[in-house]
Phi, psi and omega in degrees: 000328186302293200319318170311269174327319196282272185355308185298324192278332192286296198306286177325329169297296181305291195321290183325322169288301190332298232282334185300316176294326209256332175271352177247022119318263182281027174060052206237046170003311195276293160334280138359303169292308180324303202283303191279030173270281179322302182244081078306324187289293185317311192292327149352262194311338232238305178333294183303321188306317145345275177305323169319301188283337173313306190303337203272307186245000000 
């Protein structure tokens, strides 16, 4: 299950550059924001999953 959340947290990370290159490509602000909201969230997740596993061993 972890590996599932860490995937997740990867994906989200990926999704967040894409839409940040894609909004500051076409001058898209909202956009731009959008994508880096997304992967702070990604690195979030991605942090705790971390942290988890540092508890496990």
């Amino acid at each position: 299950m972890a590996a599932d959340k860490k995937a997740k947290a990867k994906a989200e990370q990926a999704k967040g550059t894409v839409k940040k290159a894609a909004g500051s490509a076409v001058g898209n602000k909202r956009l731009k924001n959008e994508g880096r909201a997304e992967k702070a969230k990604g690195d979030a997740r991605q942090a705790k999953e971390k942290g988890k596993d540092a508890l496990k061993d």
